[in-house]
N, C-alpha and C positions, 0 to 999 in steps of 0.2 A: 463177260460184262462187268466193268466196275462198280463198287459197292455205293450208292450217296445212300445216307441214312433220311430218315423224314425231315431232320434238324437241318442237313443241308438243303434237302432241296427247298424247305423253306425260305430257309436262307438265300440261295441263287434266283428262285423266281421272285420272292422282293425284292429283289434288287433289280433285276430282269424290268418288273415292271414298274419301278420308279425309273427308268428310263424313257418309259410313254414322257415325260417333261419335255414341253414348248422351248424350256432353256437346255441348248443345246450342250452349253457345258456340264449341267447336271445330268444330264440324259447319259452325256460320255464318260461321264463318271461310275456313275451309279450303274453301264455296262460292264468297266473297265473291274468292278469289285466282281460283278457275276462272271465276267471271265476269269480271273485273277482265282478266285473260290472253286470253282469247274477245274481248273488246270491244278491246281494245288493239291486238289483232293487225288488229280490222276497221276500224278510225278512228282510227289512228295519226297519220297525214299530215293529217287534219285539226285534231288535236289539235296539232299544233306552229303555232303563231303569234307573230306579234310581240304583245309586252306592253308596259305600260307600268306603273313604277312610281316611286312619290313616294321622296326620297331623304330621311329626315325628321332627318337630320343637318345639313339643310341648308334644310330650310323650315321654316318657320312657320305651320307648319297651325291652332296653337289660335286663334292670331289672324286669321286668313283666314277660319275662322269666324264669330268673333264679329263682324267685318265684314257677312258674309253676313246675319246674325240681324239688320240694320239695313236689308237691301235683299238684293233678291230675286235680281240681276244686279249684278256687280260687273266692271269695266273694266281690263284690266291699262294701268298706266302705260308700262311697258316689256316688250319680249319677244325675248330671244337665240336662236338655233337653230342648234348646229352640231353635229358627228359625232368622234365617237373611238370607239374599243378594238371597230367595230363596233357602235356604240349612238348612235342620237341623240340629243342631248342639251337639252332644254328649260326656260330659265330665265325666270322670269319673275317680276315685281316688279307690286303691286298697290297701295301701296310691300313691301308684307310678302312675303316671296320665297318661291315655289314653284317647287323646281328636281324634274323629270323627265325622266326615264329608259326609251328607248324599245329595249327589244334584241328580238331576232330570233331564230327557233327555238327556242323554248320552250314546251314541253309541259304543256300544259292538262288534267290529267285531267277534271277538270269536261264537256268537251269531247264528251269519247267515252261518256260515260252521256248524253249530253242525242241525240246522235247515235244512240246504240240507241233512244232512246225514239222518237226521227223514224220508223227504219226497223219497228218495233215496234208502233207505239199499236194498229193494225186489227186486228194478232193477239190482242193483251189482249182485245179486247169480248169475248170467248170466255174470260173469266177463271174460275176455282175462288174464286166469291163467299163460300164460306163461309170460305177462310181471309182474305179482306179483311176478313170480318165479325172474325175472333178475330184480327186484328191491328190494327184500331181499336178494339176493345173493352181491348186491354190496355193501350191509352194514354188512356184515359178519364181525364180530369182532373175529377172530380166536383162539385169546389167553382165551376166556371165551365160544366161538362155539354161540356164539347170536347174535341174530341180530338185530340191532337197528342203530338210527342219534342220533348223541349229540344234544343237544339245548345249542349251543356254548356258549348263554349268560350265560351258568352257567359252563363254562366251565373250570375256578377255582375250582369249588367244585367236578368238574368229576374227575379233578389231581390229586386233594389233596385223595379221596375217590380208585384212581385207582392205588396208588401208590407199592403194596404191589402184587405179584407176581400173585398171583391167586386170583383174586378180582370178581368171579361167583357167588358167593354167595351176593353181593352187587346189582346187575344189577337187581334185580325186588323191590327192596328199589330205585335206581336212576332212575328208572319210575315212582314208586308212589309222588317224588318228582318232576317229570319236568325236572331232568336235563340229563335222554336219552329220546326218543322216540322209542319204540318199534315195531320190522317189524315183524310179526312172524302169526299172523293172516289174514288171505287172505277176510278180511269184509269191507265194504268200513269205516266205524270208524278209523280204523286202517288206513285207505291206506290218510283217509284226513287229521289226525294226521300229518303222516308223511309229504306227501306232506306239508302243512303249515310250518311244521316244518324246512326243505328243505327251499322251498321260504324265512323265515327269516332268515335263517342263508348265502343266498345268497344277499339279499335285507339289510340286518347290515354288508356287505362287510367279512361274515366268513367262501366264498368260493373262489378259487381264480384258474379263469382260465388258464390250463396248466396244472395245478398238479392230477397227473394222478386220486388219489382216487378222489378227488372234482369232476372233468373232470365225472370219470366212474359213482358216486353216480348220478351228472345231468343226465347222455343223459340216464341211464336204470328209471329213475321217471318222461321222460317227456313223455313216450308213455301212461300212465295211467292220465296223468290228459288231455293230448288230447283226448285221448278217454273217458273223463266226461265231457269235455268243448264241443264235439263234438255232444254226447248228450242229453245235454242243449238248443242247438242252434236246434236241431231238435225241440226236447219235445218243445219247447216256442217260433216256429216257427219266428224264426228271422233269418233264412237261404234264406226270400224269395227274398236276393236281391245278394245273394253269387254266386261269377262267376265261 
């Protein structure tokens, strides 16, 4: 059994129970930190890893592309590899320069949801089907019959891509890219997808209390992550001080 100390669990069940709120987005919120805190505490150490990241003050990304758009495998002409400040450092010339950046413990949130869903998925088959059903039914996109949440941050690129009358044949390309999120599977993969996806786009201010779809997409996606945050608090017994 994993360790919460008293500090968390206080912490998870205030939060837990500022969720009892009428306001549906504070409720999903104020779930979204007690899950968020539960998972953190469980997959922590797996969640820190080395990364890698492009330094784009110093590469020439557009042009490496348009490269690429001419051949499928491109060859570097030259390739440096050395270490400072604690980061490896990777330079490389194709002639057009791709310099990366490799540091060390860094924390992946991403990490520790996909890690719940591993320890997770067998308990989901045992799901509360009807609120999957009234949380795909409120991202019904009617004009293509699918259902799916933007990921607002690419929400430029869902315009410019949905511009064109009957755009159904695009929507399992704007999945494989990240800029929808698809509701259409009733597995919990899917259902934490979405949820996340939900929380950031409420959490980067790209829902806006009152307006009926944002309003209906919250209050049908907050009875499935309380009933995951719910049990959480069972499973890892941090309920023993909940009034």
């Amino acid at each position: 059994m994993e360790f919460f100390d008293d500090k968390q669990k206080d912490l998870i069940l205030s939060w837990h129970k500022l969720a009892k709120s009428d306001n549906s987005y504070m409720a999903f919120m104020s779930e979204w930190i007690a899950f968020n805190a539960i998972c953190y505490n469980l997959y922590y150490e797996k969640a820190v890893i080395d990364r890698a990241n492009i330094d784009r003050s110093k590469s020439k990304l557009e042009r490496i592309r348009q490269r690429l758009s001419d051949s499928s495998e491109v060859v570097a002409n030259n390739a440096i590899l050395n270490h400072s400040s604690n980061k490896l450092n990777v330079d490389l010339s194709f002639p057009e320069r791709l310099f990366i950046t490799i540091s060390d413990n860094n924390y992946t949130e991403d990490i520790i949801f996909n890690e719940y869903v591993k320890d997770n998925q067998e308990w989901y088959n045992n799901n509360p089907a009807d609120s999957f059903k009234s949380l795909k039914e409120s991202l019904l996109k009617a004009e293509v019959n699918r259902h799916y949440v933007i990921n607002m941050a690419k929400n430029k690129q869902y315009n410019n891509m949905t511009q064109t009358r009957d755009f159904s044949h695009l929507v399992d390309e704007m999945a494989r890219k990240n800029i929808i999120v698809l509701c259409e599977n009733n597995d919990l993969k899917t259902i934490k997808n979405v949820l996340y996806q939900i929380r950031c786009n409420i959490f980067h201010g790209e829902k806006t209390p009152g307006y009926i779809n944002d309003d209906r997409i919250v209050k049908s996606a907050l009875p499935l992550l309380r009933y995951i945050v719910e049990d959480l608090i069972h499973k890892h017994i941090v309920n023993n001080r909940m009034e």
